[in-house]
C-alpha positions as CSV (number, residue, x, y, z in Angstrom):
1,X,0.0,0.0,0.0
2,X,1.3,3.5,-1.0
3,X,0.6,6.7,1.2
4,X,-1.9,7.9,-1.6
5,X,-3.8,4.9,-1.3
6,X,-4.0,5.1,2.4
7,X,-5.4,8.9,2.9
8,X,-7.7,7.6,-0.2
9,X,-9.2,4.4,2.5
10,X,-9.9,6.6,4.6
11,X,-11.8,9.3,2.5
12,X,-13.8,6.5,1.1
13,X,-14.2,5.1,4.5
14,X,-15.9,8.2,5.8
15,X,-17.9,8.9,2.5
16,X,-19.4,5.2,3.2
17,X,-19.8,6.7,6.7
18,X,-18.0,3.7,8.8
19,X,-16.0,3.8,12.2
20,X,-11.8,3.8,11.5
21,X,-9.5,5.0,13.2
22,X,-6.2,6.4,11.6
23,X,-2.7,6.7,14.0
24,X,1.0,7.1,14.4
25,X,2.7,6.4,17.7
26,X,5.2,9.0,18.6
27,X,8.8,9.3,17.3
28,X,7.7,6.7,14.8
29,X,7.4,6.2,10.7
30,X,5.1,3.7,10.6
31,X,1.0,4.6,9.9
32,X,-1.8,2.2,11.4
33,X,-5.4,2.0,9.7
34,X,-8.0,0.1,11.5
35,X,-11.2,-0.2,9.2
36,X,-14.7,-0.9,10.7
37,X,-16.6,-3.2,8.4
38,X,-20.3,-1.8,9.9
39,X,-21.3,1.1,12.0
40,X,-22.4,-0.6,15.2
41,X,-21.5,1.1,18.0
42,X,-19.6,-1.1,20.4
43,X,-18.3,-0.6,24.3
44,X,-15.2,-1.8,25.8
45,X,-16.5,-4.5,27.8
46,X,-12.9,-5.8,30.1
47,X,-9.5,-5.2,29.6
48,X,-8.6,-8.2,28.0
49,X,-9.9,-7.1,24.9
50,X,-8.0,-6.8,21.5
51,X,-8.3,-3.1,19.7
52,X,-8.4,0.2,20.1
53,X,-10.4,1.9,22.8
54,X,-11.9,5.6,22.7
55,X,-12.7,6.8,26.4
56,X,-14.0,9.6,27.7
57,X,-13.4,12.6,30.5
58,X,-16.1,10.8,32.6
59,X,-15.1,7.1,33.7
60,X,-18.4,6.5,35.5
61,X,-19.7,6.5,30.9
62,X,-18.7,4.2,28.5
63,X,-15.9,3.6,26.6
64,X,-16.2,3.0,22.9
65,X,-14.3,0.0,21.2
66,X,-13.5,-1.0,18.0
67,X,-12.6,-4.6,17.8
68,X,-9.4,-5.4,15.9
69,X,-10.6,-8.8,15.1
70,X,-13.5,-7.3,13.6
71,X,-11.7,-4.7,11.2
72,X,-9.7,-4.5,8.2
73,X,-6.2,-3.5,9.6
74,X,-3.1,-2.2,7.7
75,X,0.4,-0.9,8.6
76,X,2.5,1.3,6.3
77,X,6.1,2.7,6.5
78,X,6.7,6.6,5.0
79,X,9.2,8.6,4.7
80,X,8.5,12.7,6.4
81,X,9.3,13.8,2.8
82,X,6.3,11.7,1.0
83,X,4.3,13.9,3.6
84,X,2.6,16.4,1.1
85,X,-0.3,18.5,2.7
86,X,-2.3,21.4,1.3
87,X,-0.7,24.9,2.0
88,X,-2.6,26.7,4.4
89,X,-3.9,30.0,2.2
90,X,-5.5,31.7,5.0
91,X,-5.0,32.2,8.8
92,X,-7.7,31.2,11.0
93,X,-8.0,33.1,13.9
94,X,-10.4,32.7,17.5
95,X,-12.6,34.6,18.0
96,X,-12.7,34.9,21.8
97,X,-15.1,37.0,22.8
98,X,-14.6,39.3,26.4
99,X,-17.8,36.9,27.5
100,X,-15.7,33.9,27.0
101,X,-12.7,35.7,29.2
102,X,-14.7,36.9,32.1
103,X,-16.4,33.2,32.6
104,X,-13.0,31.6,32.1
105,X,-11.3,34.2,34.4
106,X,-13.9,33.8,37.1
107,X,-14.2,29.9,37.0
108,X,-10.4,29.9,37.8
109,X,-10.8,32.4,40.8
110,X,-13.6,30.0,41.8
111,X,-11.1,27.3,41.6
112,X,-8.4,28.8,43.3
113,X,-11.2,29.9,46.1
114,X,-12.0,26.4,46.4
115,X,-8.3,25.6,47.1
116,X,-8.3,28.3,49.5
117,X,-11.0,26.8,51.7
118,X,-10.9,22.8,51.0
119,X,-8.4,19.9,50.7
120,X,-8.3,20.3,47.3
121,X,-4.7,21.2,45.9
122,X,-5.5,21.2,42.3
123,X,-8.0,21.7,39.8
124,X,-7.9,21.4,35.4
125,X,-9.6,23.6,34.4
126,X,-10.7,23.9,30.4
127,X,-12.8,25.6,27.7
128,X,-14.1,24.8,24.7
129,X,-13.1,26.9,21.3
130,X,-15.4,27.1,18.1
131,X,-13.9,27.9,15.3
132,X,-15.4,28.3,11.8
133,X,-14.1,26.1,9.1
134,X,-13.8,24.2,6.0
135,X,-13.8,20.9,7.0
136,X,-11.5,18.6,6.0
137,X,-10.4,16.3,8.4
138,X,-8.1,14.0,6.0
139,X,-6.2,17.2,5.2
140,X,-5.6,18.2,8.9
141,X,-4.9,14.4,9.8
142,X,-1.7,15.2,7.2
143,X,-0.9,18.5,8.9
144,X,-0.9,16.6,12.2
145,X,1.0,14.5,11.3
146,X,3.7,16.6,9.4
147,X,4.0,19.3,12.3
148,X,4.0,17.2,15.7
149,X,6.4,13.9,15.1
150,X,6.6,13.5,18.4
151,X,2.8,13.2,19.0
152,X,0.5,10.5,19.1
153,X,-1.6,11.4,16.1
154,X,-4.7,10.4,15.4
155,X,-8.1,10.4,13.2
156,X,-11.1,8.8,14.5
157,X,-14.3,8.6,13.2
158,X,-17.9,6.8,14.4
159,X,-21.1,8.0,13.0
160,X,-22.9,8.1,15.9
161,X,-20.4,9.7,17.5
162,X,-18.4,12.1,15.2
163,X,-14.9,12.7,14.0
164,X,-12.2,13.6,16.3
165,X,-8.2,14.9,15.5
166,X,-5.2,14.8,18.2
167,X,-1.6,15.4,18.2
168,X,-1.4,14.5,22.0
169,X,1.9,14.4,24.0
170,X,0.7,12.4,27.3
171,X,1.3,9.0,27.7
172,X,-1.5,7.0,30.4
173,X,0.3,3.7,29.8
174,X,2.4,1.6,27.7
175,X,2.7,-1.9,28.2
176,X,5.0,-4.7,26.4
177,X,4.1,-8.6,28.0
178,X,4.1,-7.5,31.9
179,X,6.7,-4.5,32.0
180,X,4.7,-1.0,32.1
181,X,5.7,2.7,31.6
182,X,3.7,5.9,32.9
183,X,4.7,9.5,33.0
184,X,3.8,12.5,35.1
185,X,3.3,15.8,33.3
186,X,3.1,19.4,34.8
187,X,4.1,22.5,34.5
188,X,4.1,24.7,31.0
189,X,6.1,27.0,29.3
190,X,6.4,28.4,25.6
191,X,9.1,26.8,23.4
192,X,11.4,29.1,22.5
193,X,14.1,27.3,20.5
194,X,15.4,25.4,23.6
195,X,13.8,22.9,26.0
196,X,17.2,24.4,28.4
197,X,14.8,26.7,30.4
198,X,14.3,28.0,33.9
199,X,11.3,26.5,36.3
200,X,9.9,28.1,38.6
201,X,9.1,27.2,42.6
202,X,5.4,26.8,41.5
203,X,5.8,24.2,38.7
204,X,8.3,22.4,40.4
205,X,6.2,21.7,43.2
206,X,3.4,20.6,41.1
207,X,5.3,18.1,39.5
208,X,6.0,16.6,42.7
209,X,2.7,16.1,43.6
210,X,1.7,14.9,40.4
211,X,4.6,12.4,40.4
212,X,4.1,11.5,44.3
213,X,0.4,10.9,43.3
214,X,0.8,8.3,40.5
215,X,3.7,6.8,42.1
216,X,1.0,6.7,45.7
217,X,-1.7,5.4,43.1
218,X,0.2,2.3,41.2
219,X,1.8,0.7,44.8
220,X,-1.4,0.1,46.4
221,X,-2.1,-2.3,43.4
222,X,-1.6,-6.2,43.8
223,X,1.2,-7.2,41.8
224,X,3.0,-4.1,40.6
225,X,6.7,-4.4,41.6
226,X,10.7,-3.0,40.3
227,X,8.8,0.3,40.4
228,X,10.9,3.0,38.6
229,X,10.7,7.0,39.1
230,X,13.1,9.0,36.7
231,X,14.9,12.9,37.2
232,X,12.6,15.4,35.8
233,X,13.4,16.6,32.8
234,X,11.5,19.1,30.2
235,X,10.1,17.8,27.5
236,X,9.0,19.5,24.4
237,X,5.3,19.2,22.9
238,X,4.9,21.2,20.1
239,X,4.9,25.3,20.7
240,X,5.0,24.6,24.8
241,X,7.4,22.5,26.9
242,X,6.1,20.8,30.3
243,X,8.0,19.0,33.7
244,X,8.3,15.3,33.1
245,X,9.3,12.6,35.0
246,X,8.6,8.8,33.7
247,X,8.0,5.7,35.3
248,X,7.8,2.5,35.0
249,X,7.5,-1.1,36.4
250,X,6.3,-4.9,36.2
251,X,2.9,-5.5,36.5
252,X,0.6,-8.8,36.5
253,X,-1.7,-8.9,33.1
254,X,-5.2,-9.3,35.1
255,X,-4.1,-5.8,37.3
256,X,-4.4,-3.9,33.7
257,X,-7.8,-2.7,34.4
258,X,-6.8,-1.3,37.8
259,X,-3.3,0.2,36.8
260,X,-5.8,2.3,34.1
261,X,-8.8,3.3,36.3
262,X,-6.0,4.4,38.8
263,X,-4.2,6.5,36.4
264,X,-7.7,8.1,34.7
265,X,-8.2,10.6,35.0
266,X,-4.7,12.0,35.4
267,X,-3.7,14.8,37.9
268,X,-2.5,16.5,34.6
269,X,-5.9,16.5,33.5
270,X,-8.2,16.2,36.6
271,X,-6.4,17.9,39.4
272,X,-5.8,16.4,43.4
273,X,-7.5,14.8,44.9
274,X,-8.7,13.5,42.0
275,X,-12.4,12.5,43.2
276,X,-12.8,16.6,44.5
277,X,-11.1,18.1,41.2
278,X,-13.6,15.6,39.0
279,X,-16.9,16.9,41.2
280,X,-15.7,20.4,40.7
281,X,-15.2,20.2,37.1
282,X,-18.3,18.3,36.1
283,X,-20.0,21.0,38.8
284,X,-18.1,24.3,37.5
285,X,-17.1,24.1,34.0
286,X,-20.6,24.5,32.3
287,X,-19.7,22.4,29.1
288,X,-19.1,18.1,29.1
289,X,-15.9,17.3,27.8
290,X,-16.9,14.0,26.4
291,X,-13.4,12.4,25.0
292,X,-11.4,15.7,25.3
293,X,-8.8,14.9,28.4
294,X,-10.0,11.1,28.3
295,X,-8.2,8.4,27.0
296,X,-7.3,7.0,23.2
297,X,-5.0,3.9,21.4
298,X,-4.3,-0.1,21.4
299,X,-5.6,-2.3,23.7
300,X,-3.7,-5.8,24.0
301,X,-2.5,-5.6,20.4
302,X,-0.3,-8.9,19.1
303,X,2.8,-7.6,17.9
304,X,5.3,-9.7,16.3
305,X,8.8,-9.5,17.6
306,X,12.1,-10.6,15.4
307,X,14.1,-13.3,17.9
308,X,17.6,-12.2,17.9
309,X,19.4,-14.0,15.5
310,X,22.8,-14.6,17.4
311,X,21.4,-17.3,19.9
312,X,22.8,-20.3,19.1
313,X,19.5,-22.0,18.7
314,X,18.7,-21.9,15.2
315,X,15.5,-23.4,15.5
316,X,13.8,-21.3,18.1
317,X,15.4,-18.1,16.1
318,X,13.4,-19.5,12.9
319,X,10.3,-18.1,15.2
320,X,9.4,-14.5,16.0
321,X,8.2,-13.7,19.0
322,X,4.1,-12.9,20.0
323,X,4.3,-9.6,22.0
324,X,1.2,-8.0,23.3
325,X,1.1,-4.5,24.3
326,X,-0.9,-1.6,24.9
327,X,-0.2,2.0,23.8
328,X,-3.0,4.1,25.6
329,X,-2.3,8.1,25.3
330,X,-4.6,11.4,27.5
331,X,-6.6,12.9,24.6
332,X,-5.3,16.1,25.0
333,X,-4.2,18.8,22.0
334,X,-7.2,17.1,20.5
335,X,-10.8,19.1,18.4
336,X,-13.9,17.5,17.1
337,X,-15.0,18.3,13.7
338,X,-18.7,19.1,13.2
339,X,-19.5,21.0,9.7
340,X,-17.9,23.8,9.0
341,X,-16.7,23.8,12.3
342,X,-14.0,22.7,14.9
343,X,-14.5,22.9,18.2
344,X,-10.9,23.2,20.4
345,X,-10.4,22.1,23.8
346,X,-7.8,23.5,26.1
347,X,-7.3,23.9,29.9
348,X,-4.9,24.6,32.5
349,X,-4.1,23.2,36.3
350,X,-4.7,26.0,38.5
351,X,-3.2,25.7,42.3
352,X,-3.2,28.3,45.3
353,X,-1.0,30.7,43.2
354,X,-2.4,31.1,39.8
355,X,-3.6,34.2,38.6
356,X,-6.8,34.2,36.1
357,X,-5.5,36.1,33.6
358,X,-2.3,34.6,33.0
359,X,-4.6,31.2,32.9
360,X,-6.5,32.7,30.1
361,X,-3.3,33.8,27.9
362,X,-2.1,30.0,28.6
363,X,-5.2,28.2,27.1
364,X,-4.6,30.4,23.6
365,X,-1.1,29.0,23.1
366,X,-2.0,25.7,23.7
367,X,-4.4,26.3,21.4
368,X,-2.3,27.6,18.8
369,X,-1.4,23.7,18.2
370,X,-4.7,22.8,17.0
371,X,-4.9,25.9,15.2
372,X,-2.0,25.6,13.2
373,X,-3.5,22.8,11.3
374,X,-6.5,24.7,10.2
């Protein structure tokens, strides 16, 4: 299969109006198409499933699954250069409206208020952006793709659902056969040529307690052990850079479940404690976030390793190895397409110090990742 012939799937796949989802894994040259043969809507129904799963903000709804045994699936290798998208002619510009600043503004002093006065430490907070458009989500997929190589990119489509884009830089959990990896994520700056930069008290400390909080989260479970907490470092993702610190560890398969519900929704995302910050955004926000800050990708996928071919035992290196991962990502950096329109969704964790304003500014930079591809 060419690169041609791959966009053109998946324009015929959503002219016939059937679930697929297109995706590249970060740092990688290698495209995945998964092809719905019918339009049934179906929900993730354990974790020992096979195929990609589509989850929302809200764990207490359901999480959509399309089966891999089920689909037409396809894997292509491409070189950045046979990467041709459309020139953008225009510049398409929000149009945020002093309304949309005031209610943003004042939901963050409410949040910082209710750190003020409660045990809660942290608190996501996000908006939702409209922007008029002329819709062409196969072209974008191509931008997305082109611009943020270090992204998990996806398109994703259901009928009864709609058509959603990402370029998200958050890991929730990788697995390969019982070894796991996690990260936590705070803190955010603009990238200015350099990911060398300065942190301040404030980010530095909420890094701490997002790290201290997963680490807290994934030793209470049965079966995790050789847990692993990296330096922070900075990592780059896209126009902003963030706090990082990964982790990692062996887990037993049946404990995949828990390791995810314990993870979603993430303090990067959610806030701490996680039960307050997800009752005060569902409360306070005034919009559902449906997938946007949920999670997205492969779910116990069979992935065929190469044996090393030094071992002396020719006959067992004749075999590849059966691997099964899963490659689950935050849906953040991510808009839904309607017609003529995308709608944006960005946010920010506020804690005890933040100012509203400065919160404001940050959600239009984020969004300037989105809105590049427009």
């Amino acid at each position: 299969m060419t690169l041609p012939i791959y966009f053109q799937k998946l324009e015929q796949q959503l002219e016939a109006q059937l679930p697929f989802v297109a995706y590249r894994h970060p740092n990688s040259d290698e495209l995945h198409l998964q092809l719905q043969q019918d339009a049934k809507l179906e929900y993730l129904e354990n974790f020992q499933q096979e195929g990609f799963v589509f989850a929302p903000f809200d764990d207490q709804q359901n999480t959509i699954f399309f089966d891999r045994k089920k689909a037409e699936f396809s894997k292509l290798n491409y070189a950045a250069e046979e990467l041709i998208s459309e020139k953008t002619t225009s510049t398409t510009t929000f149009e945020t409206t002093l309304q949309q600043k005031n209610f943003h503004e004042n939901l963050v002093e409410k949040g910082v208020e209710a750190i003020k006065n409660s045990a809660l430490e942290k608190v996501v907070l996000s908006r939702k952006q409209v922007l008029v458009v002329k819709t062409q989500p196969i072209e974008y997929f191509k931008r997305l793709l082109k611009n943020y190589p270090t992204a998990f990119v996806y398109c994703w489509y259901h009928p009864q659902v709609g058509l959603w884009l990402a370029a998200t830089p958050e890991t929730l959990v990788k697995t390969q056969n019982n070894r796991f990896k996690t990260m936590a994520l705070a803190g955010t700056q603009v990238f200015e040529g350099t990911t060398d930069v300065s942190w301040g008290e404030k980010e530095k400390e909420e890094q701490a307690i997002v790290t201290r909080t997963i680490e807290n989260a994934l030793t209470t479970i049965e079966g995790i052990e050789r847990l692993q907490i990296s330096e922070v470092h900075t990592h780059r993702a896209g126009n902003v850079v963030h706090l990082k610190t990964d982790i990692s560890g062996v887990f037993l398969k049946d404990s995949l479940a828990e390791i995810v519900t314990s993870l979603h929704p993430t303090p990067a995302v959610c806030g701490l404690p996680k039960q307050m910050a997800k009752e005060f955004i569902l409360k306070e926000e005034a919009y559902d976030r449906t997938f946007y800050s949920g999670y997205v990708g492969e779910l116990n996928i069979q992935v065929e390793k190469p044996r090393n071919p030094r071992k002396r035992n020719v006959e067992n290196s004749a075999f590849n190895l059966i691997e099964r991962q899963s490659n689950l990502y935050v849906n953040l950096r991510c808009m839904q397409l309607l017609e003529n329109k995308a709608m944006l969704y960005i946010g920010g964790g506020i804690t005890i110090d933040s100012n509203p304003n400065a919160e404001w500014e940050e959600t239009l930079r984020k969004a300037e990742t989105m809105q590049k591809v427009l």
